[in-house]
N, CA, C and O atoms as a CHARMM CRD file, in Angstrom:
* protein
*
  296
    1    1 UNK  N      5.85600  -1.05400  -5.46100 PROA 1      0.00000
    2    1 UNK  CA     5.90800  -0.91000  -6.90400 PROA 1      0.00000
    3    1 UNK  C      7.36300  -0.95200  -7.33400 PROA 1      0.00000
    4    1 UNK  O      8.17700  -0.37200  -6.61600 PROA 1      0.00000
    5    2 UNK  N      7.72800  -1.50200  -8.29900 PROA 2      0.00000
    6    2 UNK  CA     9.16700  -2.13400  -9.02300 PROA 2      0.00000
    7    2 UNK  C      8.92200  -1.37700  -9.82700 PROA 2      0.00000
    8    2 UNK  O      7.81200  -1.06400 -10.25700 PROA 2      0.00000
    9    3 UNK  N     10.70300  -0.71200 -10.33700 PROA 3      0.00000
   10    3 UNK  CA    10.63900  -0.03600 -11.58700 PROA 3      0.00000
   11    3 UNK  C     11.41000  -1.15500 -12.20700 PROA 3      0.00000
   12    3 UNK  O     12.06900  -1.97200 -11.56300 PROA 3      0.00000
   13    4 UNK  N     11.26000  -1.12700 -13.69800 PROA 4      0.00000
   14    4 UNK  CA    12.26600  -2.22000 -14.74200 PROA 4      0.00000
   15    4 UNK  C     13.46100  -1.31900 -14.47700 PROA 4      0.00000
   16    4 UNK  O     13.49900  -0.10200 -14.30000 PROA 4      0.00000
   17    5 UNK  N     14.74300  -2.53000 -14.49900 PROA 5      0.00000
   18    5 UNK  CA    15.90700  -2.30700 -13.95200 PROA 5      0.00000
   19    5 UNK  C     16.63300  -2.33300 -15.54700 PROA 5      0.00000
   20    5 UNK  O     16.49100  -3.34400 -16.23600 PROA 5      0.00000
   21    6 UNK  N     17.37500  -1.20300 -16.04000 PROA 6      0.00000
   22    6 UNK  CA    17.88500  -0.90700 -17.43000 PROA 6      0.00000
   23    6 UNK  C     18.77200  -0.46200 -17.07700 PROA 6      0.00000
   24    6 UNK  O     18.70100   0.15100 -16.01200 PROA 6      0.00000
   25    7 UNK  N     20.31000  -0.55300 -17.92100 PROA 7      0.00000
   26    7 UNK  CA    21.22100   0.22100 -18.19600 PROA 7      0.00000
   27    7 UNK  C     21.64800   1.07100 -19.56900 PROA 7      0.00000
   28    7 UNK  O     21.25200   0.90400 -20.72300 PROA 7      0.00000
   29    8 UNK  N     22.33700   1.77700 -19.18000 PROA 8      0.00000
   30    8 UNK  CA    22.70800   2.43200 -20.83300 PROA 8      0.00000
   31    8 UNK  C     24.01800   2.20500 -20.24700 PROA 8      0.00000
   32    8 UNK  O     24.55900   2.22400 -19.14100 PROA 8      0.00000
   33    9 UNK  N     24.47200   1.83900 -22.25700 PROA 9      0.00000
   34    9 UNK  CA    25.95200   1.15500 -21.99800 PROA 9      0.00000
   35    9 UNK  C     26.69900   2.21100 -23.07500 PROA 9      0.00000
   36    9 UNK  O     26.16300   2.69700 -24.07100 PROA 9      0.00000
   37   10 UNK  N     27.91000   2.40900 -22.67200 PROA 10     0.00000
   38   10 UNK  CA    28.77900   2.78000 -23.43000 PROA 10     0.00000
   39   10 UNK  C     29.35900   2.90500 -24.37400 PROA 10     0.00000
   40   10 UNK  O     28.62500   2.43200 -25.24200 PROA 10     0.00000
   41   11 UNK  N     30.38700   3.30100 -24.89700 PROA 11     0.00000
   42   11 UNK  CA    31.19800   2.50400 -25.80400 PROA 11     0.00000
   43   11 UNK  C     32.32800   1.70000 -25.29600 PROA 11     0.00000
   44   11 UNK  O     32.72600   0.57000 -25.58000 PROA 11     0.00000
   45   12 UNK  N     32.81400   2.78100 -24.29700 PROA 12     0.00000
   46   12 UNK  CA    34.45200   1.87800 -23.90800 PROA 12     0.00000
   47   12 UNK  C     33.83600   0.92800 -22.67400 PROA 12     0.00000
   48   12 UNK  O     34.72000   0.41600 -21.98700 PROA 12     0.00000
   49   13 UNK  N     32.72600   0.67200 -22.35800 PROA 13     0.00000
   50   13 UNK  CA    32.44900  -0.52100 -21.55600 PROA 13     0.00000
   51   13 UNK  C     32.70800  -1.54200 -21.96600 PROA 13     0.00000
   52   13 UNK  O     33.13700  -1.68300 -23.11100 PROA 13     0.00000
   53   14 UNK  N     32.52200  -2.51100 -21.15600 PROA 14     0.00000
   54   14 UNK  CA    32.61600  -4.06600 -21.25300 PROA 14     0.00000
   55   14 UNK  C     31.64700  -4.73000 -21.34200 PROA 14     0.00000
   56   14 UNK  O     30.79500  -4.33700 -20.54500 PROA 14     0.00000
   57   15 UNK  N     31.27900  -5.70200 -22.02300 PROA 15     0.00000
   58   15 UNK  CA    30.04800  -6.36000 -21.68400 PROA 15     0.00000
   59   15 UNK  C     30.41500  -6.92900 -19.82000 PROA 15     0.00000
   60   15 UNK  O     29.43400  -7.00700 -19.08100 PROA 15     0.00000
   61   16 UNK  N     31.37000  -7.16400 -19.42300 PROA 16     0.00000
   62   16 UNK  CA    31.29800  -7.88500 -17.85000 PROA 16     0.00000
   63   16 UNK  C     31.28000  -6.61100 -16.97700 PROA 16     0.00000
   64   16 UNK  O     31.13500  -6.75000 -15.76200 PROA 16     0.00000
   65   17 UNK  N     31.39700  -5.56500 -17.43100 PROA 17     0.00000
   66   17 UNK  CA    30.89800  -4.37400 -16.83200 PROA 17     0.00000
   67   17 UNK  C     29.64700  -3.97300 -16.43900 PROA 17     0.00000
   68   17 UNK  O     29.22300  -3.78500 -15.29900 PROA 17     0.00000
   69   18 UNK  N     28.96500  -3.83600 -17.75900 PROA 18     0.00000
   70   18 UNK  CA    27.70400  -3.80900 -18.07200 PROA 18     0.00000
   71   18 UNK  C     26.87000  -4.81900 -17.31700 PROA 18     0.00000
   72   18 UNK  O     26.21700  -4.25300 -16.44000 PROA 18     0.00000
   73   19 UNK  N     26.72300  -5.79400 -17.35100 PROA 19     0.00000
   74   19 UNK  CA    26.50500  -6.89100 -16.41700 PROA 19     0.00000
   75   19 UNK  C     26.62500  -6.93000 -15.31900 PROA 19     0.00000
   76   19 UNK  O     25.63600  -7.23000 -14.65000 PROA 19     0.00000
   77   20 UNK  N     27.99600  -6.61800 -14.60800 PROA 20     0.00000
   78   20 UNK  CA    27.70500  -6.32800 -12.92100 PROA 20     0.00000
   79   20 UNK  C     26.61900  -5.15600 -12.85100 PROA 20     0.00000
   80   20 UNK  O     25.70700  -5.35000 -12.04800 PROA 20     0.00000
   81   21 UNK  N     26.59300  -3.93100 -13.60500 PROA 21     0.00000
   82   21 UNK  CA    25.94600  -2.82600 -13.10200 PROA 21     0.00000
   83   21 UNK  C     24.43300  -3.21600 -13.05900 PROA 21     0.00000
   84   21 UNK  O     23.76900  -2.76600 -12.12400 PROA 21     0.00000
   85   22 UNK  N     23.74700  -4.12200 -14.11700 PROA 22     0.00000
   86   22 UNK  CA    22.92500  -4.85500 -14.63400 PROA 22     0.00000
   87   22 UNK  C     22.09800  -5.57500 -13.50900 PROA 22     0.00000
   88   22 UNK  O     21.00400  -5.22700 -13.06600 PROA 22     0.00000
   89   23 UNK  N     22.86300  -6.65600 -13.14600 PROA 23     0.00000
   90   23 UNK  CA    23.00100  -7.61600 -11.85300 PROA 23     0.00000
   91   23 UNK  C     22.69200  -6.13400 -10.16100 PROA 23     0.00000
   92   23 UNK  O     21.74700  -6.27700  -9.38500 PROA 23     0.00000
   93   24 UNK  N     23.24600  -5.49300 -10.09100 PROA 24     0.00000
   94   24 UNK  CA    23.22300  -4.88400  -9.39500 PROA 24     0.00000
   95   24 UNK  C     21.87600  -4.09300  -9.14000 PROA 24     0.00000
   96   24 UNK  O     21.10000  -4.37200  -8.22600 PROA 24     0.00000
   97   25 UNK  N     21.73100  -3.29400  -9.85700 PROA 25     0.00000
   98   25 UNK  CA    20.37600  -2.65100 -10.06200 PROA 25     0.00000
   99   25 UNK  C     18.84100  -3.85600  -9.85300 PROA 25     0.00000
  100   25 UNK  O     17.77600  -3.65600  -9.26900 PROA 25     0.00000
  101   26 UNK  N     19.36400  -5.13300 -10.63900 PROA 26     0.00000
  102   26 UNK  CA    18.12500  -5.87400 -10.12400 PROA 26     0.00000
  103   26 UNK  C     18.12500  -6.24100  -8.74200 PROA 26     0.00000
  104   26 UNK  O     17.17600  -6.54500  -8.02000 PROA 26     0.00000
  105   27 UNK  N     19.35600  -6.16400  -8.49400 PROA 27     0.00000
  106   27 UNK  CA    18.95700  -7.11200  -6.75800 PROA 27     0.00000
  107   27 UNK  C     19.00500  -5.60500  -5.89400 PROA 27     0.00000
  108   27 UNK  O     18.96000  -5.66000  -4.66500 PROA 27     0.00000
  109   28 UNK  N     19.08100  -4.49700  -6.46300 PROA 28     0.00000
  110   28 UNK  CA    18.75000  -3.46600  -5.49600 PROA 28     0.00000
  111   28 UNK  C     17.40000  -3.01400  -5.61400 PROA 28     0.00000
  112   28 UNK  O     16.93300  -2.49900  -4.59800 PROA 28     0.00000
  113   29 UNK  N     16.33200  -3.12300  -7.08200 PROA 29     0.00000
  114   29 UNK  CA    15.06300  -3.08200  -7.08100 PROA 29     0.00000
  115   29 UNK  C     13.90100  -4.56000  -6.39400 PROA 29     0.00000
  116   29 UNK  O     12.68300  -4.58400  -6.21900 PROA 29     0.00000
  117   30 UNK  N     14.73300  -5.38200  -6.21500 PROA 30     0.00000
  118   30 UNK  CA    14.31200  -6.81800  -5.71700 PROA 30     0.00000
  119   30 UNK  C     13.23200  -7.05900  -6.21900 PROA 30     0.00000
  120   30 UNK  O     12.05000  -6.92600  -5.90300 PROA 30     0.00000
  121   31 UNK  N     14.12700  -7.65300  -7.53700 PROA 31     0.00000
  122   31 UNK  CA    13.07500  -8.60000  -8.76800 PROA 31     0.00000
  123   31 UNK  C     13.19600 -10.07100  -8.31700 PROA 31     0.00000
  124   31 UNK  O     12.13300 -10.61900  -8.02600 PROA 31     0.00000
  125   32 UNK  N     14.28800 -10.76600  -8.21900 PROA 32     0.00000
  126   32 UNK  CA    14.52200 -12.09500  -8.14800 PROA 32     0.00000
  127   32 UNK  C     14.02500 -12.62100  -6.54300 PROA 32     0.00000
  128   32 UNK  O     13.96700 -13.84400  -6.42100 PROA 32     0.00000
  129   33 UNK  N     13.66100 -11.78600  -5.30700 PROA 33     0.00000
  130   33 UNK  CA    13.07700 -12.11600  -4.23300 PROA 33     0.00000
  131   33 UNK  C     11.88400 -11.79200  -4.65500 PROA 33     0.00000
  132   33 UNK  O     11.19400 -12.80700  -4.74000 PROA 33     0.00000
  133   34 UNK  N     11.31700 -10.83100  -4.96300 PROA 34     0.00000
  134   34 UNK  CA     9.87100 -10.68000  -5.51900 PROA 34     0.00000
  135   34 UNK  C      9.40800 -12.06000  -6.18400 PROA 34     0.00000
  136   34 UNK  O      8.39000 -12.61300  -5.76800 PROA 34     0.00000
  137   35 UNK  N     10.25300 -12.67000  -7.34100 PROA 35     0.00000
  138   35 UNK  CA    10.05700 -13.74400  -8.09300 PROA 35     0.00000
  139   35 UNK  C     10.17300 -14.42600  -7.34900 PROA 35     0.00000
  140   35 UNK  O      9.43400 -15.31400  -7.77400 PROA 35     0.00000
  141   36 UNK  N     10.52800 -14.75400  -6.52100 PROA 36     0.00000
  142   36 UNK  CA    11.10900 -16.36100  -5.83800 PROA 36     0.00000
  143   36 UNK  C      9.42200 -16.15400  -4.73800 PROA 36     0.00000
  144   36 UNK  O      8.82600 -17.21900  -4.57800 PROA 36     0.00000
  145   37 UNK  N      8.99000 -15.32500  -4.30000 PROA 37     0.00000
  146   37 UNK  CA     8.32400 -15.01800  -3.20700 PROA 37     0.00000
  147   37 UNK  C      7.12200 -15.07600  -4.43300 PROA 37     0.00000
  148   37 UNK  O      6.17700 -14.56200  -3.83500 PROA 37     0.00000
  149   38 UNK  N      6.70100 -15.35600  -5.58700 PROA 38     0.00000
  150   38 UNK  CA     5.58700 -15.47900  -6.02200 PROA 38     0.00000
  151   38 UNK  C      5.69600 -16.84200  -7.04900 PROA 38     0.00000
  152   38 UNK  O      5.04700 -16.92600  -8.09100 PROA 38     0.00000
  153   39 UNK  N      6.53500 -17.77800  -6.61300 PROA 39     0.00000
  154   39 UNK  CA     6.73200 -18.90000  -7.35900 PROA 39     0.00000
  155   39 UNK  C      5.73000 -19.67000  -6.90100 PROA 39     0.00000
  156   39 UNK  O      5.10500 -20.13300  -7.85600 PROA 39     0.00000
  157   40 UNK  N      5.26800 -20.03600  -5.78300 PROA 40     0.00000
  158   40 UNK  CA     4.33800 -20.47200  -4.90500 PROA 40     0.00000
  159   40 UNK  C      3.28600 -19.51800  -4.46200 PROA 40     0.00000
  160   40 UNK  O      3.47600 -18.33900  -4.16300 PROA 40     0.00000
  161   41 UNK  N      1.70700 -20.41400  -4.44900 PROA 41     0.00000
  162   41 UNK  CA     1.03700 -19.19300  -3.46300 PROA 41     0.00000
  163   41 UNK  C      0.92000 -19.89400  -2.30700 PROA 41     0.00000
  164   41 UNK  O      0.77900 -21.08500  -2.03100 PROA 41     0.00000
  165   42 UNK  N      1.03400 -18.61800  -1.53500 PROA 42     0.00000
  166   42 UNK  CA     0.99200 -18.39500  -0.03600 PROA 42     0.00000
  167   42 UNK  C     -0.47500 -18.25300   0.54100 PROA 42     0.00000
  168   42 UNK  O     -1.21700 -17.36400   0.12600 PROA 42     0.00000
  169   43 UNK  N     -0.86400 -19.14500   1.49800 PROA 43     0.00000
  170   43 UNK  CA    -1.92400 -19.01400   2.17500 PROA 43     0.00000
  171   43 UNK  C     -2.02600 -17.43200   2.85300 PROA 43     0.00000
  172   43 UNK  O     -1.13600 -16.58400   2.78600 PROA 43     0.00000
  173   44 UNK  N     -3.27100 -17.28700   3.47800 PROA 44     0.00000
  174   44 UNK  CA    -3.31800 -15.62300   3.50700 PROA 44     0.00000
  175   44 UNK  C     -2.58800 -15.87600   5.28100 PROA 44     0.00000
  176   44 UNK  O     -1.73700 -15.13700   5.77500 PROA 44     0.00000
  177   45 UNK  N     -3.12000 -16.92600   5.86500 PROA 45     0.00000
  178   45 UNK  CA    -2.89800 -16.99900   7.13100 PROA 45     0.00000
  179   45 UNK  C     -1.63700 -17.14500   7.39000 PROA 45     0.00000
  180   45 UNK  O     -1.23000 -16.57700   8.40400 PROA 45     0.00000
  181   46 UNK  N     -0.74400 -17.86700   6.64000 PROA 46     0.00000
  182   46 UNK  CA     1.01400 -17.71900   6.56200 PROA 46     0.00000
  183   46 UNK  C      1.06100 -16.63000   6.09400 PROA 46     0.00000
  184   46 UNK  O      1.76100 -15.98600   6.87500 PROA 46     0.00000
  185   47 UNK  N      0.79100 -16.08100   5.39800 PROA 47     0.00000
  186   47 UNK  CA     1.36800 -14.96200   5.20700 PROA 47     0.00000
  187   47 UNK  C      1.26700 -13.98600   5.71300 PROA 47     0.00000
  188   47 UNK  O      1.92800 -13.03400   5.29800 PROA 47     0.00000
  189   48 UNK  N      0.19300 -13.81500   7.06700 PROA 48     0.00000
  190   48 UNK  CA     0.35400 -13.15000   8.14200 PROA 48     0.00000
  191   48 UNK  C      0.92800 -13.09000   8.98900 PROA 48     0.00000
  192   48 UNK  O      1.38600 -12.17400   9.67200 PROA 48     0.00000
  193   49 UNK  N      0.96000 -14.79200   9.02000 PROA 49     0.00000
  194   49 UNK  CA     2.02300 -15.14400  10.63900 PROA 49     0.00000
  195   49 UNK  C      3.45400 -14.56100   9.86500 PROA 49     0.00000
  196   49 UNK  O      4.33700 -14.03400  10.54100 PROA 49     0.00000
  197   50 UNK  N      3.58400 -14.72500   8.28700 PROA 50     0.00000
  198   50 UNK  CA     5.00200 -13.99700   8.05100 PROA 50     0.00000
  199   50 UNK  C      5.41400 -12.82500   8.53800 PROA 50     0.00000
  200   50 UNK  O      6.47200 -12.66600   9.14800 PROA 50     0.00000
  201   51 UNK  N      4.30700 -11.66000   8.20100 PROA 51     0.00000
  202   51 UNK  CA     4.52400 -10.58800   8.01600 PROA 51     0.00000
  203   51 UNK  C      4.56900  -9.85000   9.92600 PROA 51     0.00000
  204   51 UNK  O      5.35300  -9.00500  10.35700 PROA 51     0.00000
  205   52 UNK  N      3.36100 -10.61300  10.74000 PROA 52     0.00000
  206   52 UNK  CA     3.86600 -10.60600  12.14400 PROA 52     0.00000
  207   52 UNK  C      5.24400 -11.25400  12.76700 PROA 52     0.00000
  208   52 UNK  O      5.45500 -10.97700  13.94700 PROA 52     0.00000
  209   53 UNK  N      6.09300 -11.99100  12.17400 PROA 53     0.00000
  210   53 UNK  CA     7.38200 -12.56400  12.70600 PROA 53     0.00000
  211   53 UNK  C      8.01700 -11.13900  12.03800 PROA 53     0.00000
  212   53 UNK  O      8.68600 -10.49300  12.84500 PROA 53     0.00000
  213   54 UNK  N      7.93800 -10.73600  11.09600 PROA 54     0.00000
  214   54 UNK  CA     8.95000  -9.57200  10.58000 PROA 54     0.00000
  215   54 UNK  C      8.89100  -8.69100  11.30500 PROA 54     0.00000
  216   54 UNK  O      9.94100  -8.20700  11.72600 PROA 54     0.00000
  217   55 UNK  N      7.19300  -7.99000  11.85000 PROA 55     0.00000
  218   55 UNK  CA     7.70800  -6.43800  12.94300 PROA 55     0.00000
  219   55 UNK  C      7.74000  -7.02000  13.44200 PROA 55     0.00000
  220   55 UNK  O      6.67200  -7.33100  12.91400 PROA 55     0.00000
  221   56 UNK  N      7.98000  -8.11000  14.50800 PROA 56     0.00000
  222   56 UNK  CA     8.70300  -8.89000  16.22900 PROA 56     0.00000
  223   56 UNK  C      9.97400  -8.19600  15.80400 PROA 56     0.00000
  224   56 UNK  O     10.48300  -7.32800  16.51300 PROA 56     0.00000
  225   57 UNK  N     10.51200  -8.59100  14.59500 PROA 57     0.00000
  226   57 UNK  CA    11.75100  -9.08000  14.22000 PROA 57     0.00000
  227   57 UNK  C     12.64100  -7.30400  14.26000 PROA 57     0.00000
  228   57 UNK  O     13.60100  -6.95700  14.94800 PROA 57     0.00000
  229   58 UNK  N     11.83000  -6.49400  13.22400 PROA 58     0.00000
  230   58 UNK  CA    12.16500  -5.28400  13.16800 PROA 58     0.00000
  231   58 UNK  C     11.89400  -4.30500  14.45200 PROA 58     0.00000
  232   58 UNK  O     12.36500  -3.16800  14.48500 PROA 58     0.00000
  233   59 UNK  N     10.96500  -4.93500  15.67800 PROA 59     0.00000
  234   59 UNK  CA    10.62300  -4.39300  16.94000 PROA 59     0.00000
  235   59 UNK  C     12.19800  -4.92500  17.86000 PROA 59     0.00000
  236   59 UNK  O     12.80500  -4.10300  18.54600 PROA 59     0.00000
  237   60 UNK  N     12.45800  -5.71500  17.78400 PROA 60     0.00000
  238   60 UNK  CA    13.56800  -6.28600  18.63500 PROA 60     0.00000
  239   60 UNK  C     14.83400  -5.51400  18.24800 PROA 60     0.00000
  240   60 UNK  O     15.58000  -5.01500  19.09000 PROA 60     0.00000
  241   61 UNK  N     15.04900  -5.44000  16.81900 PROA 61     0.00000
  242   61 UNK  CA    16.00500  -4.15000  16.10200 PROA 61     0.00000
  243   61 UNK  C     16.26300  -3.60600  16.98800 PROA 61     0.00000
  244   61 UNK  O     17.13600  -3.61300  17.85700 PROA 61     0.00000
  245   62 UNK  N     14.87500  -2.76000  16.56800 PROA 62     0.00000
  246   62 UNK  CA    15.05500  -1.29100  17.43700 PROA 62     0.00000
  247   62 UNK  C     15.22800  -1.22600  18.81900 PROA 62     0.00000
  248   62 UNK  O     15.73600  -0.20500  19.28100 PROA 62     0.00000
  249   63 UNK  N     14.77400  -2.46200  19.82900 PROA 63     0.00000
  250   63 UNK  CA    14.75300  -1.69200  21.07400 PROA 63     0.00000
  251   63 UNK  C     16.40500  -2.41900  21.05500 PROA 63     0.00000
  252   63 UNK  O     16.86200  -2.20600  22.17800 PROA 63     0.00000
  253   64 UNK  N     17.38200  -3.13600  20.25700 PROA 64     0.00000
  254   64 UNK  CA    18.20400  -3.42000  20.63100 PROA 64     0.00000
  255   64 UNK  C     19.89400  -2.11500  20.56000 PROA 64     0.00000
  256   64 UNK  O     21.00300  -1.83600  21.01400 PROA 64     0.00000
  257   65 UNK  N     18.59900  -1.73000  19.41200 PROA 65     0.00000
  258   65 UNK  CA    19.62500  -0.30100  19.02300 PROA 65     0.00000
  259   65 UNK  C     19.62600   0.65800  20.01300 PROA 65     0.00000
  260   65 UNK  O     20.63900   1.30100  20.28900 PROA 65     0.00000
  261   66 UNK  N     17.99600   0.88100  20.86800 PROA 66     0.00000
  262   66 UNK  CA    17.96400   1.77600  21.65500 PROA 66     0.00000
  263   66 UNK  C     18.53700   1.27700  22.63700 PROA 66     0.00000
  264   66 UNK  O     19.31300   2.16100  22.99900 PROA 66     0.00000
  265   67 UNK  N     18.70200   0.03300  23.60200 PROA 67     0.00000
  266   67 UNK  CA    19.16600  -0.48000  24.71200 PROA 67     0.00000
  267   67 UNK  C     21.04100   0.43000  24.17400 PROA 67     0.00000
  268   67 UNK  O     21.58200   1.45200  24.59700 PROA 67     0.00000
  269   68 UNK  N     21.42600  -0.49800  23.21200 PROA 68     0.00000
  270   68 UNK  CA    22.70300   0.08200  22.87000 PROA 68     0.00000
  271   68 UNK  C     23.19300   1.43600  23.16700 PROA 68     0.00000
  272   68 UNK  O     24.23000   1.73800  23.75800 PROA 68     0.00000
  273   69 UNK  N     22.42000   2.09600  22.74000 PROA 69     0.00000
  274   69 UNK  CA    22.78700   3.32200  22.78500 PROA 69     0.00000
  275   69 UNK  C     22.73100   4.19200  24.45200 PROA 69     0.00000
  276   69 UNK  O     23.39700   5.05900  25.01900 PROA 69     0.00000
  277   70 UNK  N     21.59600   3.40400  24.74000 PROA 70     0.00000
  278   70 UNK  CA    21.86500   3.78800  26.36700 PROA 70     0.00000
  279   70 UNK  C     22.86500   3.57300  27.53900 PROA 70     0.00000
  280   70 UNK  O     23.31800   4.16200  28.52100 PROA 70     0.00000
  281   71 UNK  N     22.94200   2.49000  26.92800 PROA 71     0.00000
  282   71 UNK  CA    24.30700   1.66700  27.43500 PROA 71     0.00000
  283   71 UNK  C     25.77800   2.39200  26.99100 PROA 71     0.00000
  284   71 UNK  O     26.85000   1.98400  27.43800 PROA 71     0.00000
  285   72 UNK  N     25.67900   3.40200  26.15000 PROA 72     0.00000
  286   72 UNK  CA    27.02100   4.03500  26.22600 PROA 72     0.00000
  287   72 UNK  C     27.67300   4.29800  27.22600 PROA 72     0.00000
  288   72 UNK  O     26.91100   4.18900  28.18700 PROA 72     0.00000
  289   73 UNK  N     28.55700   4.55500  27.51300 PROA 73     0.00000
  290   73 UNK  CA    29.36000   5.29900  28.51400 PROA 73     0.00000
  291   73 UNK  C     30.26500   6.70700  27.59000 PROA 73     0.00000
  292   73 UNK  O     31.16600   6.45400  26.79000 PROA 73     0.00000
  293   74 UNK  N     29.88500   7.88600  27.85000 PROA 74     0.00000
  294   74 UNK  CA    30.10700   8.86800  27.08800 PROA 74     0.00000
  295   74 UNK  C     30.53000   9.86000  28.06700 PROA 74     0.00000
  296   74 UNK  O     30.84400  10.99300  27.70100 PROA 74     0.00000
């Protein structure tokens, strides 16, 4: 669930102020990947094989973080 991304602006702001903070907040609620990711529809079956390449992807992360960390020398 997305919240709408709003600012409250100032007085002594800038409009190019206002705008980065603006810009910012949307790509930290991820409107414009949300949008881009519903410009097209997606078959259900790609979009499984998507969502299985992502935990491989987020499984390999982790055991790479855990290998790491074992591998210290402390």
């Amino acid at each position: 669930m997305f919240y709408m991304p709003g600012i409250k602006i100032d007085s002594e702001d800038g409009f190019e102020i206002a705008l980065k903070r603006f810009r910012k907040q949307v790509e930290r609620a991820g409107v414009i990947s949300e949008c881009r990711r519903r410009e097209a529809y997606e078959k259900p079956s790609i979009a499984k094989k998507r969502k299985e390449a992502a935990a491989r992807k987020r499984l390999m992360k982790r055991l790479r973080r855990i290998r790491r960390r074992e591998a210290r020398d402390y």
